[in-house]
KOLGU-4560 file (N, C-alpha, C; in nm, 3 decimals, padded with zeros to 5 digits):
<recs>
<n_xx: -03.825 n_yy: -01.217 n_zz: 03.704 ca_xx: -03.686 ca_yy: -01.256 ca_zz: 03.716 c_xx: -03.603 c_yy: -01.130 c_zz: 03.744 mol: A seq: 1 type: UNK>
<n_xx: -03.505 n_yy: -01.159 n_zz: 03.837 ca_xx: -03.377 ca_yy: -01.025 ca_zz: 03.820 c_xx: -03.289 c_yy: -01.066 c_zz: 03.859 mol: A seq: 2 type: UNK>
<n_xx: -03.163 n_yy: -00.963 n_zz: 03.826 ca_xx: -03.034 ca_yy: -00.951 ca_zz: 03.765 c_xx: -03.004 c_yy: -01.120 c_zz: 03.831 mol: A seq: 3 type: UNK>
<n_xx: -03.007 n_yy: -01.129 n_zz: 04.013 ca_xx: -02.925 ca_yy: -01.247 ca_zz: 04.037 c_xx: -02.957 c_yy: -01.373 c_zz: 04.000 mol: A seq: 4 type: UNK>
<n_xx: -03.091 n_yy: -01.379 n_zz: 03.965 ca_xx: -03.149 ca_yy: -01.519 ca_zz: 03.938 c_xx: -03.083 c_yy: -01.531 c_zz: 03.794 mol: A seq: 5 type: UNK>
<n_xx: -03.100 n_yy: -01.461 n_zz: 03.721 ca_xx: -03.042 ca_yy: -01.439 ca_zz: 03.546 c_xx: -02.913 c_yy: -01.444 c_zz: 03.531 mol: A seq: 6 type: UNK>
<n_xx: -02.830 n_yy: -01.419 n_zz: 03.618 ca_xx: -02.679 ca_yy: -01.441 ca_zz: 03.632 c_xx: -02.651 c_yy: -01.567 c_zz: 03.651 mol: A seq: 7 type: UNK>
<n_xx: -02.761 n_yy: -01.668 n_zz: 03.731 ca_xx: -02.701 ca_yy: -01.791 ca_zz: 03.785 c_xx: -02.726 c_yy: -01.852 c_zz: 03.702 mol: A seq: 8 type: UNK>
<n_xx: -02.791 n_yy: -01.849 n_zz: 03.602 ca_xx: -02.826 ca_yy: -01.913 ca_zz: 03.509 c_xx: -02.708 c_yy: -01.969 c_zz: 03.416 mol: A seq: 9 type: UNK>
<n_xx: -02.702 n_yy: -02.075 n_zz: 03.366 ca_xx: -02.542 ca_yy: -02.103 ca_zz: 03.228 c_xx: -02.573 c_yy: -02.006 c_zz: 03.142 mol: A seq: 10 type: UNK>
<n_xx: -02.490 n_yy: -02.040 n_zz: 03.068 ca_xx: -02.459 ca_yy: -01.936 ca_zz: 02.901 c_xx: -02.571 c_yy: -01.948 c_zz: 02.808 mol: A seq: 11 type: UNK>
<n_xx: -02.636 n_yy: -02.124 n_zz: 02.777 ca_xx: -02.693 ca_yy: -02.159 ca_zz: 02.722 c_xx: -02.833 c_yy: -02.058 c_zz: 02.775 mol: A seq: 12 type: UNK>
<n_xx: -02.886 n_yy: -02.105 n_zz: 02.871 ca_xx: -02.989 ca_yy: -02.020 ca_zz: 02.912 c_xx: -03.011 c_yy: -01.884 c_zz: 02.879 mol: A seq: 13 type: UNK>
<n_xx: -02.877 n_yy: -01.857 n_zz: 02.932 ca_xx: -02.903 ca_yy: -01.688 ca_zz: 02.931 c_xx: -02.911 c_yy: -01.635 c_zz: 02.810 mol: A seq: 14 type: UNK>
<n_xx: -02.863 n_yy: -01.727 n_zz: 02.712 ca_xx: -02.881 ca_yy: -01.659 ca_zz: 02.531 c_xx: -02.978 c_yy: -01.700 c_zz: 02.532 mol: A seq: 15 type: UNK>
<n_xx: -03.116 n_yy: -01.844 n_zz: 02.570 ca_xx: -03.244 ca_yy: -01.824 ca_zz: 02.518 c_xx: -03.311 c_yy: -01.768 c_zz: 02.604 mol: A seq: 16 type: UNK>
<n_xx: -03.305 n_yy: -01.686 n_zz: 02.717 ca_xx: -03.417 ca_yy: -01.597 ca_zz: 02.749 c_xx: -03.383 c_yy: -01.482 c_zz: 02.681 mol: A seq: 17 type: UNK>
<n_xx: -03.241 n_yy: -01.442 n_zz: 02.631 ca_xx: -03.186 ca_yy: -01.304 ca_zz: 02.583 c_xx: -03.307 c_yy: -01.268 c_zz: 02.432 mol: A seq: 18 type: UNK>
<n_xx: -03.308 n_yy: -01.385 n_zz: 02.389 ca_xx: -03.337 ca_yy: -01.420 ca_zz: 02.255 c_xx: -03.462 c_yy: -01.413 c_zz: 02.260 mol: A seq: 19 type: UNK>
<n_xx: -03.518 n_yy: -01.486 n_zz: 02.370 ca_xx: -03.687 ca_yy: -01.543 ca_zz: 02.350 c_xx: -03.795 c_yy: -01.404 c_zz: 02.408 mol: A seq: 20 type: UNK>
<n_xx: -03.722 n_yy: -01.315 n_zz: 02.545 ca_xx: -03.790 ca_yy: -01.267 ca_zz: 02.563 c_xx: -03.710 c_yy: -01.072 c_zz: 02.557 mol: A seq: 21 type: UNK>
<n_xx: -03.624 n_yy: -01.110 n_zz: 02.506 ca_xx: -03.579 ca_yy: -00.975 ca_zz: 02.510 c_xx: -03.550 c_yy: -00.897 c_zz: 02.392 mol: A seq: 22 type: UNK>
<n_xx: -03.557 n_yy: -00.737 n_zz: 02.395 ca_xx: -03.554 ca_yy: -00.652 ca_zz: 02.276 c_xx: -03.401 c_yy: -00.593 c_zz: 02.273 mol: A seq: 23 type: UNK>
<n_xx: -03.353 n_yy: -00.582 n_zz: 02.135 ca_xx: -03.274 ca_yy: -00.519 ca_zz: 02.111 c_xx: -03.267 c_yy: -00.410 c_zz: 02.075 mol: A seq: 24 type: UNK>
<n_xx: -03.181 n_yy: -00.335 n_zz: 02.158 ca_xx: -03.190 ca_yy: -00.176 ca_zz: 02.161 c_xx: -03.066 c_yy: -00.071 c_zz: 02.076 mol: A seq: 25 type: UNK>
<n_xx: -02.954 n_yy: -00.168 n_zz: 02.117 ca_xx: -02.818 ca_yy: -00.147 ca_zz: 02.043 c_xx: -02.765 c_yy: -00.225 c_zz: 02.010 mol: A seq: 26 type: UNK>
<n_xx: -02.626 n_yy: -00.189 n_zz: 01.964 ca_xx: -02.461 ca_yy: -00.298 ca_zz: 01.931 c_xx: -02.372 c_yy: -00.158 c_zz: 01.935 mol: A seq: 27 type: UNK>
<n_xx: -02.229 n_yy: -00.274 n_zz: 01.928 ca_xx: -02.160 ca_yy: -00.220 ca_zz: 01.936 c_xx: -02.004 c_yy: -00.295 c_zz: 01.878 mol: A seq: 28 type: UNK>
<n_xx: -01.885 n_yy: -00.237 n_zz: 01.882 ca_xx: -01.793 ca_yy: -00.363 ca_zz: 01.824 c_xx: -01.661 c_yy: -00.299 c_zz: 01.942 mol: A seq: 29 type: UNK>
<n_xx: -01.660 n_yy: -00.401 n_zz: 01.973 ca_xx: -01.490 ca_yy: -00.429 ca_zz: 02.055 c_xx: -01.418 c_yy: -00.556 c_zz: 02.036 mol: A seq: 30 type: UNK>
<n_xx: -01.271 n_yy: -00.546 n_zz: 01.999 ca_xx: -01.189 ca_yy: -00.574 ca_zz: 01.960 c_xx: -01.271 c_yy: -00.713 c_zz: 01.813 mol: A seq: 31 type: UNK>
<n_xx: -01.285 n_yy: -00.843 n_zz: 01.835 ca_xx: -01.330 ca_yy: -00.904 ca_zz: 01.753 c_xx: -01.493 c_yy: -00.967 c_zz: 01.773 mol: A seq: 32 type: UNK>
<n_xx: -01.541 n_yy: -00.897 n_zz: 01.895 ca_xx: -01.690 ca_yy: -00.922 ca_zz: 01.917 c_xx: -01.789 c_yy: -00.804 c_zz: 01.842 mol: A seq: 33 type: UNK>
<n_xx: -01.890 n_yy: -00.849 n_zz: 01.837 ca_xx: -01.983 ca_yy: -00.814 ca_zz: 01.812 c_xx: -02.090 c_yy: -00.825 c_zz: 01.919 mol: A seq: 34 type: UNK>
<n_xx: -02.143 n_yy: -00.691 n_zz: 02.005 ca_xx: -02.190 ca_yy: -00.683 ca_zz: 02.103 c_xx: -02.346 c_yy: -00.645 c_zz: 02.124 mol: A seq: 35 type: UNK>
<n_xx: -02.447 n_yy: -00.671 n_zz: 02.102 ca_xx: -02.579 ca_yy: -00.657 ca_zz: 02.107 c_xx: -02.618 c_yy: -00.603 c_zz: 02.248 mol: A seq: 36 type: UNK>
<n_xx: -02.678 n_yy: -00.501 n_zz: 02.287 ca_xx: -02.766 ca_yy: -00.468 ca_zz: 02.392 c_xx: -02.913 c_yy: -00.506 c_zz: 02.385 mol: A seq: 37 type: UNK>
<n_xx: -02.995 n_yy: -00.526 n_zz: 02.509 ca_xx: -03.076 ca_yy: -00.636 ca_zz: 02.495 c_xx: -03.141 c_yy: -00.545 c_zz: 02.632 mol: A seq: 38 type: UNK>
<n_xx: -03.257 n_yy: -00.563 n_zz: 02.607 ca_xx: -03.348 ca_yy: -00.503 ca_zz: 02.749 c_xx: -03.442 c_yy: -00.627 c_zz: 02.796 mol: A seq: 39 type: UNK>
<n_xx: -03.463 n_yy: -00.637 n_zz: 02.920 ca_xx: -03.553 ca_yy: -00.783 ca_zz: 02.925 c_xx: -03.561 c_yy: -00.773 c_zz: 03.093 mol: A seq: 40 type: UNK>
<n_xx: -03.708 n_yy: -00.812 n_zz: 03.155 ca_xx: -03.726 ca_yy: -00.800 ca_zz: 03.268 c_xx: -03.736 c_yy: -00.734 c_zz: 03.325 mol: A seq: 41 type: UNK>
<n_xx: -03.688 n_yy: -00.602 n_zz: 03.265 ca_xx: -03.641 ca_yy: -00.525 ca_zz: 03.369 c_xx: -03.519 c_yy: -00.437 c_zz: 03.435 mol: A seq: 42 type: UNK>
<n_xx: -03.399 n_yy: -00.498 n_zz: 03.334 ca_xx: -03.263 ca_yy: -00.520 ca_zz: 03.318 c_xx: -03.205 c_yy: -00.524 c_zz: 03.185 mol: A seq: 43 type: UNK>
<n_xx: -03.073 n_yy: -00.464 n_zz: 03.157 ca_xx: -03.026 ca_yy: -00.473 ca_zz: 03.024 c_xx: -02.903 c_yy: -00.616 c_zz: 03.043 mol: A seq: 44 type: UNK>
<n_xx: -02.927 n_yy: -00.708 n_zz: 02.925 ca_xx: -02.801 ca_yy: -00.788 ca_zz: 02.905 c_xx: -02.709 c_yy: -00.757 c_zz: 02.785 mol: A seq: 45 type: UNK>
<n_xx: -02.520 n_yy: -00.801 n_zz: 02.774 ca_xx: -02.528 ca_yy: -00.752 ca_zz: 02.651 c_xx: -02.497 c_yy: -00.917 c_zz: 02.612 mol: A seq: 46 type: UNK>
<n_xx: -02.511 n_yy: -00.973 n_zz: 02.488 ca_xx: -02.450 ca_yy: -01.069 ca_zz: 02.428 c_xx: -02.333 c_yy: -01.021 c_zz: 02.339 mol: A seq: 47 type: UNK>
<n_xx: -02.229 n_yy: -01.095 n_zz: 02.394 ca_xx: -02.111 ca_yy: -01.073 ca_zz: 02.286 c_xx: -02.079 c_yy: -01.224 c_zz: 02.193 mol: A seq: 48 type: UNK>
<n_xx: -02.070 n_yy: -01.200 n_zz: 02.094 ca_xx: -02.079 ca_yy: -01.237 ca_zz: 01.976 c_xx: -01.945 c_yy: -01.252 c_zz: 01.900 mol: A seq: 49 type: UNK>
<n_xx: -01.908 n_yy: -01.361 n_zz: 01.821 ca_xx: -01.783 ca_yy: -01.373 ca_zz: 01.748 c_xx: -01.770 c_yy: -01.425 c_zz: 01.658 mol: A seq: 50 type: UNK>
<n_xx: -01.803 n_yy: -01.362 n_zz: 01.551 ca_xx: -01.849 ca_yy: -01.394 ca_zz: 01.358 c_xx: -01.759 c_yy: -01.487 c_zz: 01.317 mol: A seq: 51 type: UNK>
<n_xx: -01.660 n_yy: -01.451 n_zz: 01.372 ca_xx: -01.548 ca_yy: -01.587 ca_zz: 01.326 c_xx: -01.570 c_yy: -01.740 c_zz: 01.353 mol: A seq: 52 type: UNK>
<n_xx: -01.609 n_yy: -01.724 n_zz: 01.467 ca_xx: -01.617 ca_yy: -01.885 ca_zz: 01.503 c_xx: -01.774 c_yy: -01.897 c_zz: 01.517 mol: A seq: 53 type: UNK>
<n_xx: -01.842 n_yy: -01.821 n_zz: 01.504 ca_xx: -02.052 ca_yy: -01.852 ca_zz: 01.498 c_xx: -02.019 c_yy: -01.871 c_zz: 01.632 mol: A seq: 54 type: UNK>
<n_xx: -02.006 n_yy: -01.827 n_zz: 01.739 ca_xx: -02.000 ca_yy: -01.861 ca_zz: 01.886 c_xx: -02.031 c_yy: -01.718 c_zz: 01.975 mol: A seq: 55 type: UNK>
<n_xx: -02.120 n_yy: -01.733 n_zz: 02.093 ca_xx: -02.164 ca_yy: -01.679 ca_zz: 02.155 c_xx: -02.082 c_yy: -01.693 c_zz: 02.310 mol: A seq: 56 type: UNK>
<n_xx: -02.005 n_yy: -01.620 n_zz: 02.306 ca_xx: -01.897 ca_yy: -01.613 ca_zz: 02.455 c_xx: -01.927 c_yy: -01.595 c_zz: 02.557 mol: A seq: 57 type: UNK>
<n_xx: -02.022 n_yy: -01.470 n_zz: 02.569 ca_xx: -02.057 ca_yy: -01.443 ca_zz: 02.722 c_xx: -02.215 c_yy: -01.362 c_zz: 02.689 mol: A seq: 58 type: UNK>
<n_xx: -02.292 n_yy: -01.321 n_zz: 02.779 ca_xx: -02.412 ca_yy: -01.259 ca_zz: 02.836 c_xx: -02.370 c_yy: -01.207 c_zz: 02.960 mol: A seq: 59 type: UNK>
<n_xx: -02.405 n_yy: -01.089 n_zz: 03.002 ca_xx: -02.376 ca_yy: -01.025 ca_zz: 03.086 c_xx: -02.440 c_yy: -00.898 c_zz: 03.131 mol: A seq: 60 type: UNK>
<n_xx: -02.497 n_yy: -00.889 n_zz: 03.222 ca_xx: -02.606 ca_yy: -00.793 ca_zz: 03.273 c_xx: -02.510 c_yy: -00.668 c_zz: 03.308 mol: A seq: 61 type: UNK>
<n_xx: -02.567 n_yy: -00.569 n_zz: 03.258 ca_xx: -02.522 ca_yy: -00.442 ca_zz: 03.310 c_xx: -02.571 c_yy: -00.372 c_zz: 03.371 mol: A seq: 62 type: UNK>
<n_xx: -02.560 n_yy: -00.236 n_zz: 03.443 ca_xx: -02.627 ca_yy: -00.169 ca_zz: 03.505 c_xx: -02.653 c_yy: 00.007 c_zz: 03.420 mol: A seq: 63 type: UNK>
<n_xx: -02.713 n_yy: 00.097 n_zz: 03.496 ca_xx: -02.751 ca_yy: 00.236 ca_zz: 03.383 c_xx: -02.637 c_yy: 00.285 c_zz: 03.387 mol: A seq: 64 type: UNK>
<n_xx: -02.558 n_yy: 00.306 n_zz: 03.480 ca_xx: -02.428 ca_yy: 00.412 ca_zz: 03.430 c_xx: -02.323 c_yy: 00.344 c_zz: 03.346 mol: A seq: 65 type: UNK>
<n_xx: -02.290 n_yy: 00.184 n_zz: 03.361 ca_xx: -02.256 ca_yy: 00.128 ca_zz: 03.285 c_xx: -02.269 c_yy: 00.183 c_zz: 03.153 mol: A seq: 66 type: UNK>
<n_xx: -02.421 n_yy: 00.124 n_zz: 03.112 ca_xx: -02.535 ca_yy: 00.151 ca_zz: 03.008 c_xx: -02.454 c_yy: 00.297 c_zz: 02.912 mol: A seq: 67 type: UNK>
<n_xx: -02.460 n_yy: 00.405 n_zz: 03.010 ca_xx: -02.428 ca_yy: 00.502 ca_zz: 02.936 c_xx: -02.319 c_yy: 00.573 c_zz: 02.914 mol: A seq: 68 type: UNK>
<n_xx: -02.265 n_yy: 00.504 n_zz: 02.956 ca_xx: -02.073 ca_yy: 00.475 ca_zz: 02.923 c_xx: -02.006 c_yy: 00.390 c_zz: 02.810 mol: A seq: 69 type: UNK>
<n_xx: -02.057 n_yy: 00.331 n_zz: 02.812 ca_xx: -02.044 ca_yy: 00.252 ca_zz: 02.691 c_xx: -02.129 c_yy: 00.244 c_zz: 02.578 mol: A seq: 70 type: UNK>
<n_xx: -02.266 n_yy: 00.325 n_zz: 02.544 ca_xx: -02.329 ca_yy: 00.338 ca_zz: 02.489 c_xx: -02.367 c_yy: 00.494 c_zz: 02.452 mol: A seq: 71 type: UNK>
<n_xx: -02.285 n_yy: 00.606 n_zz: 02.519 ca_xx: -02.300 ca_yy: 00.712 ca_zz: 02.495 c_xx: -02.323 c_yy: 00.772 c_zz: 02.391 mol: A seq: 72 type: UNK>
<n_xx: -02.283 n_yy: 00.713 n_zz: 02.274 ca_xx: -02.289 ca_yy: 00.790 ca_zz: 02.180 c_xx: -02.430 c_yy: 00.727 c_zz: 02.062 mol: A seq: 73 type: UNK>
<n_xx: -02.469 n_yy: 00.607 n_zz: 02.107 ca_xx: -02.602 ca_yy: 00.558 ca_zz: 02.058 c_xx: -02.703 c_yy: 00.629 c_zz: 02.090 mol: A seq: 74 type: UNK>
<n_xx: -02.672 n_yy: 00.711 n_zz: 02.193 ca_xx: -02.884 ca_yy: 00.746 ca_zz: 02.246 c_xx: -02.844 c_yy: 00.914 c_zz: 02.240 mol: A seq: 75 type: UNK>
<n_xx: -02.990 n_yy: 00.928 n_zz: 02.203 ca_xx: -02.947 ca_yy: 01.131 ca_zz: 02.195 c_xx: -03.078 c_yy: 01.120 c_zz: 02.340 mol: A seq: 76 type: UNK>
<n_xx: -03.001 n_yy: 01.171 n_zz: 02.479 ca_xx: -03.085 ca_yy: 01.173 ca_zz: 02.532 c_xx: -03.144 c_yy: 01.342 c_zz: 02.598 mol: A seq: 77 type: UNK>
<n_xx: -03.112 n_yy: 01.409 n_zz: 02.480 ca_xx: -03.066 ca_yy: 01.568 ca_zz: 02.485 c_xx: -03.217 c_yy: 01.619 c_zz: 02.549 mol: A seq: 78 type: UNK>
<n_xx: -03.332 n_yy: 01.513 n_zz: 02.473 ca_xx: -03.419 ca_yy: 01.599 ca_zz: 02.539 c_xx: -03.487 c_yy: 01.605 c_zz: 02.642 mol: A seq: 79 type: UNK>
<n_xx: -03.420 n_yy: 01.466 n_zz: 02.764 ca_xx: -03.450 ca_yy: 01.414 ca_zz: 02.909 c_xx: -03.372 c_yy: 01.545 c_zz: 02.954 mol: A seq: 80 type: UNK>
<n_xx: -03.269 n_yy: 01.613 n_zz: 02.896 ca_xx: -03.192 ca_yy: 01.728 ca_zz: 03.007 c_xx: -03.240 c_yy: 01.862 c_zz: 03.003 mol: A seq: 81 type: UNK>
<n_xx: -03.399 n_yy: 01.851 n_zz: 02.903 ca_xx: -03.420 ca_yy: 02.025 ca_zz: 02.956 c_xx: -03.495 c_yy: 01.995 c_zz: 03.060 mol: A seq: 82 type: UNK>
</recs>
């Protein structure tokens, strides 16, 4: 599977392949979500999450610079730069 086939997919879907076949690597928190990073296929998705209402809003595939823009401060990747 990749990114475009996994995009076309509904919401429902995309949280049970997120779930069934993919690893979690991070989180994160913006404004009232709760954001999980997820590796799978081949590709990272993130699920955002909202404790308040038990509801799952969106899935959404990202790309690496994305990835490490928004996740910069999760990964020490100090020792890929000698």
């Amino acid at each position: 599977m990749d990114v475009p086939e996994f995009n076309n997919y509904p919401l429902k879907e995309k949280v049970y392949l997120v779930f069934e076949h993919g690893n979690e690597i991070a989180s994160r928190q913006f404004l009232y979500f709760n954001i999980k990073l997820y590796t799978l296929f081949g590709f990272f998705a993130e699920v955002w999450y909202v404790p308040n209402n038990n509801k799952i809003e969106k899935v959404e595939t990202l790309n690496t610079d994305e990835i490490l823009s928004l996740y910069k401060n999760e990964f020490d990747i100090s020792e890929l730069l000698k």
